[in-house]
N, C-alpha and C positions, 0 to 999 in steps of 0.2 A: 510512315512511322519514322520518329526522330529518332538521330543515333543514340547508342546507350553509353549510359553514363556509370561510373563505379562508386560505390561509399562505401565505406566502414560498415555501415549499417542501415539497410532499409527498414524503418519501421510504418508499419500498417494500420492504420487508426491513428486519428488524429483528438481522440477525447482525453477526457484530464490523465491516462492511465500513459497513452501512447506519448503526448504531448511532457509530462514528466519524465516520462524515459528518455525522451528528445535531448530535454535539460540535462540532465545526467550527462551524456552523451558530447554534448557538447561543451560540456565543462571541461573535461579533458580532453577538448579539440579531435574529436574523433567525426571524420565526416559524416555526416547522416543528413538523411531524407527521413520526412515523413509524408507517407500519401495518403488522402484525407477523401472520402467520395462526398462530403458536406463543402456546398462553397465555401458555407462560415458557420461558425458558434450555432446551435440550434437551444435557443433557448425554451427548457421542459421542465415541470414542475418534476425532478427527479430527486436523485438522491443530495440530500443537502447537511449530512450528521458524519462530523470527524467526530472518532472516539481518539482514544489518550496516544496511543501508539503511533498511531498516523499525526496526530497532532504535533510530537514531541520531534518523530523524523523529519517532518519537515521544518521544525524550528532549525533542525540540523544543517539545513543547506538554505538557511535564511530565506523560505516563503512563508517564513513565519514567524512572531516576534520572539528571540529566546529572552528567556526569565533567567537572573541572575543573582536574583536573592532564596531566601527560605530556608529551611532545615531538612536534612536529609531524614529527621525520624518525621517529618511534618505533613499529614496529606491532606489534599483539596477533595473536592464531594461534589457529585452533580447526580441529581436526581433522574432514574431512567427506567425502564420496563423490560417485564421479561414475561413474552408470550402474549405481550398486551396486559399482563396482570404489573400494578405499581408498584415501587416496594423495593424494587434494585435500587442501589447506590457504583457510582460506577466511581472511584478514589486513583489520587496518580498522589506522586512525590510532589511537593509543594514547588520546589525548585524546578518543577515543568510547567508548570501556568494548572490553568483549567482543562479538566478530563475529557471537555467534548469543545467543539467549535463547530459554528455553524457560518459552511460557506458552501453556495450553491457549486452543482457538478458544471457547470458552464462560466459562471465565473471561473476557476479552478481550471476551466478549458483554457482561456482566455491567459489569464497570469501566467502560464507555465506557455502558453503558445508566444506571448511576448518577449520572454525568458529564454525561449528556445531561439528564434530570430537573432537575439541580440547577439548569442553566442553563433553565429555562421549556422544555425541548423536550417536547409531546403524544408519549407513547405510548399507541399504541392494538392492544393485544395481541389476539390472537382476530381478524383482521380482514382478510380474504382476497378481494382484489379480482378484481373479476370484468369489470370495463369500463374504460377510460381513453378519453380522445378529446381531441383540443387542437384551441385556434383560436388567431390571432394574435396576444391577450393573455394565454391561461389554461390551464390543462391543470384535465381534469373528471375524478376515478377515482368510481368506483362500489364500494364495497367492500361484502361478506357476513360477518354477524355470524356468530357457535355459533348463537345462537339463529334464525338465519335472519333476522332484520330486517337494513336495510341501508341506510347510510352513504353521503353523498355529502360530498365534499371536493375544493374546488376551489385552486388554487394558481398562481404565477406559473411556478413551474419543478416539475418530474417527475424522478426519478429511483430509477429501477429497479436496488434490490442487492435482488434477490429472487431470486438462486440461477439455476444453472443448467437449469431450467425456466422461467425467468421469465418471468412474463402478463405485464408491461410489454414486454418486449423482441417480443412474440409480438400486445400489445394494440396496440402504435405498428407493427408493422409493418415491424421493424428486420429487413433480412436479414442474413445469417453466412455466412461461409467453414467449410467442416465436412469433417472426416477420418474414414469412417466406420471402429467398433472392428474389431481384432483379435484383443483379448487376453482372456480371464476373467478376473477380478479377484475374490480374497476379504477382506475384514478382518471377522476376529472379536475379542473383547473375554474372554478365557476362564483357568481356571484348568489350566495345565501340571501333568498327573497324573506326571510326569518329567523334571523341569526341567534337573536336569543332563544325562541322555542327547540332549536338543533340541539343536538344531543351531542356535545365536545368531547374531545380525543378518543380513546377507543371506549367501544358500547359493544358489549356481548348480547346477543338475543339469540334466544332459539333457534333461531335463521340462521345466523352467522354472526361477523361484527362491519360497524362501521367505525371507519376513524376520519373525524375531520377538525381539519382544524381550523376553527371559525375566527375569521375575519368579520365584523364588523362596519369594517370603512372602505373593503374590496375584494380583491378576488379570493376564495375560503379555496383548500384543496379537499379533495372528499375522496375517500379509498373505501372501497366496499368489499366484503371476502363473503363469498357462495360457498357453500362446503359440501351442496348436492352433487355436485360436478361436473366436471371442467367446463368452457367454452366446445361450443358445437366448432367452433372456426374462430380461431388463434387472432388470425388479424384481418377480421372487421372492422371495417371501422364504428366507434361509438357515437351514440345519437343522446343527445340531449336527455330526450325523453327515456332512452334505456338505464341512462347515468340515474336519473330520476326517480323510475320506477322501481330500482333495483335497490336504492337506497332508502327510498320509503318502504318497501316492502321488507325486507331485513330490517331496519327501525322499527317498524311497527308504528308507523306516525308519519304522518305525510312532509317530507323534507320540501318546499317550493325550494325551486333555483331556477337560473337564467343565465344567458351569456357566458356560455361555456367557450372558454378560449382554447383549452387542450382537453383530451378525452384519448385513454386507450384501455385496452385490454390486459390483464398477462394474469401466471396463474402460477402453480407452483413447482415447475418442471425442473428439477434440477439434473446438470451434466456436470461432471468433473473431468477433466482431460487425464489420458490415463501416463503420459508422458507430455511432461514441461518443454523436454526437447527432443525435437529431431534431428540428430547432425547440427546443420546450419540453423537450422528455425526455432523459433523459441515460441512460446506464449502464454500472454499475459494479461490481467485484468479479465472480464468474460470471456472472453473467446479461450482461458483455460479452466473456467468454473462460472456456474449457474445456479441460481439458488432460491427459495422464496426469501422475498426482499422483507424480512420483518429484522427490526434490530440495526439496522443501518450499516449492515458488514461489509455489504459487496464493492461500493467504493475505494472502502482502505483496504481492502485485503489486494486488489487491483493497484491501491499507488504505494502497497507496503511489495509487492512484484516489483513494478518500475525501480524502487529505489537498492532492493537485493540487485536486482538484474543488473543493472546501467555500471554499477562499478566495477564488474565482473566482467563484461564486454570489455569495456575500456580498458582494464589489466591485459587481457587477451592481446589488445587489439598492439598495444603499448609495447607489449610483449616481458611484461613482468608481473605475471599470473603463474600462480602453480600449479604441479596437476592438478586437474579433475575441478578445478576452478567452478567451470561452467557445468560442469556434472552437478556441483551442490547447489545450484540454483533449483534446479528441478528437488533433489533430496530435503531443502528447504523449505520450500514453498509449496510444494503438493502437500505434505501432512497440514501446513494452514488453511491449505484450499479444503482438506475433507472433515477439517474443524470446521468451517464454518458451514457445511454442505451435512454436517450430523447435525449441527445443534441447529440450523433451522429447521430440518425435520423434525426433531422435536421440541421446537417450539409452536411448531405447527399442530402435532398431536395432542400440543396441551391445550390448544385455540378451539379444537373442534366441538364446537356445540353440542347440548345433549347430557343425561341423568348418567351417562358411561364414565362419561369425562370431569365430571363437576366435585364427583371426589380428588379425584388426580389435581383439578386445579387448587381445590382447596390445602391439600397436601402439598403444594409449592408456598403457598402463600404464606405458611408455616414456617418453611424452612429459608427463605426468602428473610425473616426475621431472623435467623440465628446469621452472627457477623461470618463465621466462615463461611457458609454456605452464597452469603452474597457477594461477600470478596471473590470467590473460586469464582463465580457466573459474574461478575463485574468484570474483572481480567480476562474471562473469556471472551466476551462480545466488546473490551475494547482492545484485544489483540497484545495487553499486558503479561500475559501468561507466556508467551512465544519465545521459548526458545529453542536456539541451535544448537545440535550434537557435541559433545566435548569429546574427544576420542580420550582426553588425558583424565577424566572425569572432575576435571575443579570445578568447582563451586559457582566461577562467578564467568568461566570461558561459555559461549552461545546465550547468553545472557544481553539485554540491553544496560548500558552501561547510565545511569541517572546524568543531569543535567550537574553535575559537582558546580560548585565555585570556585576556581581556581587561579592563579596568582602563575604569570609566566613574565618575564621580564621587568618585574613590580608593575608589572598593569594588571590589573583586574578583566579577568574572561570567564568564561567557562567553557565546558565539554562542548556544547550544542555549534557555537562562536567557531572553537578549533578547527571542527567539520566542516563549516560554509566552505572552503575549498572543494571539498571532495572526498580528499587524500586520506589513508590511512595513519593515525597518528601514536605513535609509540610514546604513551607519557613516562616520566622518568620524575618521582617523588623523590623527597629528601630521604639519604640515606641509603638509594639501589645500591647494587653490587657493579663495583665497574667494570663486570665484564658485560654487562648489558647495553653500556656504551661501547663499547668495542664492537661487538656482536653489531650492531646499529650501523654500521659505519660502510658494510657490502650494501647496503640498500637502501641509502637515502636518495636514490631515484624515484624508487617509489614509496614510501616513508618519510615521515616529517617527523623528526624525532624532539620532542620539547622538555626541558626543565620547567618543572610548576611544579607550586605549593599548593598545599588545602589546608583551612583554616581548621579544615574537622578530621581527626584522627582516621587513616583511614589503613587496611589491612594490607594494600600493597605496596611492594618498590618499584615497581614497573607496572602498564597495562598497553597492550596491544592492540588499538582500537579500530573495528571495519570502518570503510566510509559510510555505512549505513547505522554505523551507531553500537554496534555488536559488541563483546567482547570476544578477541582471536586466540588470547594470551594474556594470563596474568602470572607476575612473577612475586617471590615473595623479600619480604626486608631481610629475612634474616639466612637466604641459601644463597651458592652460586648457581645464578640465572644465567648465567651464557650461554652454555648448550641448549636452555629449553628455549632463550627466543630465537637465538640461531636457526633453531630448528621448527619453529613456529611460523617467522618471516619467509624460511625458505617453501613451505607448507603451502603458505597463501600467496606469495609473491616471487616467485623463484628463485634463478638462481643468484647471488650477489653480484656487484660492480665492483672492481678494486676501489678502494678511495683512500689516498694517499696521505693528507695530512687530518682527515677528521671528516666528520658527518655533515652535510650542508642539510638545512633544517626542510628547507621547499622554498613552498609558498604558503603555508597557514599561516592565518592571523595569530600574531602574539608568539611566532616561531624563533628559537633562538638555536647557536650551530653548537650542536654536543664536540667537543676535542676529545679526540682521541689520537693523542702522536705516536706514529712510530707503528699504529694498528696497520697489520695486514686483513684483506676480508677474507670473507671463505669459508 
C-alpha cells in the first residue's frame, strides 16, 4: 500500500457530474483527486439532452458558447414532450442562446476531464474504492487498484458522484427514500434492418411504448417500456434477440434489427438521498437521486449539483464562506432532486397503458395547449423554475440572474462572460448608493466588484451575484444599500479583510477597481 497523500477534496466518480466538479474545484486551485474505477470514457448510448438551465450555467464558466445579443422580453422555443405526449414547448430568454443542447454524457465526460487536468486536478483512472471513514477533520477512502494494490487518500471534504450504486453513499451510511420498480426497461444501440416500416419516436400501444429513434445510414437507438413488470433480475445482460422480441411484441409489428453494439436493462426505481451531507461527505449527481429517465433531467440535475457544490467547497476551503455555507448545498439541491423524482413519477403514471389512463392522458393534451400550463411544465423539466430561498423575501434574491448585456470598461460583455472565473460578482449600475462601494471594499478577496452599464433599463443599483449564476443580493437605486450588502457579503462569504485604500476588482474578465478612500471595512 502507497503512502497517503492529502487534498482539498477527494472526489468519487469520474463522469461528466464528478469531472465538472473537478473543474470547479480546480479553478480555485483547490487541490483535488478524482478516483474513477473506468480506465477511460466508456462510450453509451446514454443521456444526451441539456435543457435551458444547465445550458445557460455552463455558458457561465465558458463550456459553452455565451450569447451576447437579444432582448430581454425576447424568448427562443424548442419543441419537446411531456410523458411522451408532444405538445410541450420548452422557451428561455433570447440573450441565452437555445433552450436545449445536445451533447453526449461522454463527450461532456471528456471536455470537463480535459479541463480538469489542465487546471492541476489528480485523475486517477482504474481506481475503485472499497472503504471511506471520517473524523472531525478528514475523510480517509481506501481505494483498489486493476492490479489489486491499494491506495489510500486522505482529504478535507468527500464527495461521492459515483453513480447510482455508489460505495460512498453506501460507505458514509447515507440513508434514501426509494420507490421500488415497476416497469422493464430496454435500450439497445442497433442497426434497423427496416427503417422506414419502424414506428419513429415514441409509440403508445397497449403493451406499453417504444421510442426509437430511426437512423437510416446507421446505428438507430431503441428504448422499450413493459408496464407488466419489472425485470425478474436487474442486470442481465441483454440478447439481441430479447431487444428484438420485446420490441416487436409491444409494437405490435415485427421490428428486424441487427448488430447490436450496446444493450441493457433498467426500470423505474427511484432513490433520493435523504441527506446531501454527511459531515465531510457530500453527494452528487445519482449516487444522491434516482429516477425513471423520461425527460432528460437526471444529467443536469447532477451537473446543476457539481456546479452549486464546487463554489461552496472552494469558499470553505479558501476560508471565506459563511456559515452554514455547505449546509445550503443540501437545503438547495434536495428540493430539486425531489422535483425531479415527483414529476417523473408522474410522468410515468401518465405513460401507463390502458382505458384507466387514456382519459388522464387525453386531459394533458388539453392543458398542454393552454400557454400557462406549458410554460409551468417547460420550466419545470428544464430546471428554469429553480429557485433559492430568499430569507429577505425580494423578488429577484434565489433567483437565476438572465444573461444581461453589459458594458464594463466600454467593452462589451455580459453576465455569463463576468462568471467564467468563477468568482462571485457584485455589479454596481449607474447611480448605486455609495455605500455599497464602501461596503465592497472588506471582501474583494473573495468579490470582484465591477462598474457596468445596461443598455436596457433595469430595476437595480446593485446585484450580488453566486458563481453559479444566482442571485445572493439585490439592492435598490433609490435606498441606502449598505447595511444590506454588508450584510448579504458577510451571509455568503464571511468575515471582511481590511482594505485600505479601495476594492481590487480580482480576476474577472472586464473587471475594473471600485475606490473607495479613506473606507475602513467591517
Amino acid at each position: 500500500m502507497s503512502s497517503t497523500q492529502h487534498y482539498g477534496v477527494a472526489v468519487v466518480g469520474g463522469g461528466p457530474v464528478g469531472m465538472l466538479l473537478a473543474t470547479e474545484l480546480g479553478l480555485h486551485g483547490i487541490s483535488t483527486v478524482v478516483l474513477e474505477s473506468n480506465a477511460a470514457t466508456v462510450d453509451q448510448p446514454k443521456a444526451g439532452t441539456l435543457h435551458a438551465r444547465t445550458v445557460q450555467s455552463l455558458a457561465r464558466r465558458g463550456h459553452l458558447p455565451a450569447r451576447r445579443c437579444g432582448r430581454l422580453d425576447q424568448l427562443t422555443a424548442a419543441a419537446f414532450h411531456f410523458a411522451g405526449m408532444p405538445g410541450l414547448t420548452i422557451t428561455a430568454p433570447a440573450v441565452e442562446g437555445a433552450p436545449i443542447a445536445g451533447r453526449t454524457q461522454a463527450d461532456l465526460e471528456r471536455a470537463f476531464e480535459r479541463r480538469a487536468r489542465e487546471l492541476g486536478v489528480s485523475i486517477r483512472r482504474g481506481h475503485r474504492v472499497v472503504a471511506l471513514s471520517q473524523t472531525a477533520d478528514l475523510v480517509e477512502i481506501t481505494a483498489e487498484q486493476a492490479d489489486g494494490g491499494r491506495v489510500v487518500v486522505t482529504a478535507d471534504y468527500a464527495v461521492g458522484a459515483d453513480g447510482a450504486r455508489s460505495a460512498v453513499r453506501r460507505l458514509a451510511g447515507i440513508p434514501s427514500d426509494d420507490h421500488p420498480p415497476t416497469v422493464a426497461a430496454f435500450l439497445g444501440q442497433v442497426r434497423l434492418l427496416d427503417p422506414a416500416g419502424t414506428p419513429p419516436g415514441w409509440h403508445l400501444t397497449p403493451r406499453g411504448w417504444t421510442v426509437i429513434n430511426v437512423n437510416p445510414f446507421g446505428y438507430s437507438r431503441v428504448i422499450t417500456f413493459d408496464f407488466s413488470g419489472p425485470h425478474a433480475d436487474r442486470h442481465t445482460p441483454v440478447g439481441l434477440d430479447e431487444l428484438r422480441s420485446t420490441a416487436s411484441r409491444i409494437a405490435g409489428q415485427d421490428i428486424p434489427m441487427a448488430d447490436a453494439v450496446f444493450t441493457s436493462r433498467f426500470s423505474d426505481y427511484t432513490r433520493l438521498a435523504r441527506h446531501y451531507r454527511d459531515r465531510r461527505v457530500f453527494l452528487a449527481g445519482d449516487a444522491a437521486h434516482v429516477h425513471f429517465p423520461v425527460g432528460g433531467q437526471g444529467l443536469n440535475l447532477g451537473l446543476q449539483d457539481a456546479l452549486n457544490l464546487g463554489w461552496k467547497l472552494a469558499a470553505t476551503l479558501r476560508g471565506h464562506a459563511g456559515p452554514g455555507l455547505l449546509d445550503s448545498y443540501h437545503d438547495e439541491r434536495h428540493p430539486a432532486g425531489q422535483r425531479v423524482v415527483d414529476n417523473t413519477r408522474a410522468q410515468l403514471a401518465l405513460m401507463r397503458p390502458g382505458a384507466q389512463t387514456d382519459p388522464l392522458r387525453a386531459l394533458f393534451r388539453e392543458l398542454l395547449s393552454l400557454d400557462q400550463v406549458n410554460a409551468h411544465l417547460g420550466d419545470m423539466i428544464s430546471a428554469q423554475e429553480t429557485v433559492y430561498g430568499s430569507a429577505s423575501g425580494s423578488p429577484s434574491e434565489g433567483r437565476f440572474l438572465p444573461n444581461l448585456p453589459l458594458t464594463a470598461e466600454g467593452r462589451e460583455t455580459c453576465v455569463a462572460e463576468l462568471l467564467h472565473p468563477g468568482r462571485p460578482v457584485l455589479l454596481l449600475f449607474d447611480g448605486v448608493d455609495p455605500g455599497c462601494v464602501r461596503a465592497a471594499a472588506g471582501w474583494a478577496h473573495a468579490v470582484d466588484a465591477l462598474w457596468v452599464h445596461s443598455p436596457d433599463p433595469l430595476p437595480w443599483g446593485a446585484l450580488l451575484v453566486r458563481p453559479d449564476g444566482y442571485v445572493a443580493w439585490a439592492g435598490s437605486r433609490s435606498a441606502d444599500e449598505e447595511d444590506g450588502v454588508r450584510s448579504a457579503l458577510r451571509k455568503w462569504f464571511g468575515a471582511p479583510v481590511p482594505a485600505a485604500d479601495g476594492v481590487s476588482s480580482g480576476t474577472a474578465a472586464g473587471a475594473v477597481t471600485v475606490t473607495a478612500p479613506g473606507v475602513s471595512a467591517g
